[in-house]
C-alpha positions as CSV (number, residue, x, y, z in Angstrom):
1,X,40.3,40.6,155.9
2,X,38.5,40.2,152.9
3,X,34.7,40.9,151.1
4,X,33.9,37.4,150.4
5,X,30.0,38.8,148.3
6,X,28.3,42.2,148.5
7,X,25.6,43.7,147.2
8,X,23.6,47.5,147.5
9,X,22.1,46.1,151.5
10,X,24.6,43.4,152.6
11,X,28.4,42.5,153.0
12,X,29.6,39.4,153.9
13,X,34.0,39.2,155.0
14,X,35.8,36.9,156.1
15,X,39.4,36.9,158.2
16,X,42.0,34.8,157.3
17,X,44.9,34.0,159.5
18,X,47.3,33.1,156.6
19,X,46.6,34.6,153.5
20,X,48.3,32.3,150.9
21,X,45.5,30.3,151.3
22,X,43.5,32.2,149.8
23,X,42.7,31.3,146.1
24,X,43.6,34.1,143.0
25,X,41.0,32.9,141.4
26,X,38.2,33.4,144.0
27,X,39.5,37.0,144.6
28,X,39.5,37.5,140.6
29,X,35.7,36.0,140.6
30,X,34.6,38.4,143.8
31,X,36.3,41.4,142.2
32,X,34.4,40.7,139.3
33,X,30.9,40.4,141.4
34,X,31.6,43.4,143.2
35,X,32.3,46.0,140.6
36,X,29.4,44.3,138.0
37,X,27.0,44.9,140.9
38,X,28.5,48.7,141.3
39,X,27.8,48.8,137.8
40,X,24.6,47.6,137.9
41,X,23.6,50.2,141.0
42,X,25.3,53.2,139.4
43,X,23.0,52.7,136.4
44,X,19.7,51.9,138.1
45,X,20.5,54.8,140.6
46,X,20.8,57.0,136.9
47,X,17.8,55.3,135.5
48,X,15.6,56.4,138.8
49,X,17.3,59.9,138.7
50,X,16.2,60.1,134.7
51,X,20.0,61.0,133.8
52,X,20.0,58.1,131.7
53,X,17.8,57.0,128.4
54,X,17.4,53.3,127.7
């Protein structure tokens, strides 16, 4: 099983069967998108809190 996109309100996975088909460089890419948009909630979630000066 695997996240396939995610944000704050949604999750989308997927099952696969065989896992050598999936592709390294898709996993790299959603890695990527997952932790920027952690990123990006952890500092909103500062900004709203006012623990954080822009």
């Amino acid at each position: 099983m695997r996240i396939l996109e995610s944000d704050a309100k949604s999750m989308f996975i997927q099952t696969l069967i065989d896992e050598s088909k999936a592709s390294l460089e898709l996993a790299i890419k959603r890695m990527f998108s997952i932790s920027h948009s952690m990123c990006v909630d952890a500092l909103n979630s500062l900004k709203k809190s006012g623990h954080y000066a822009s």
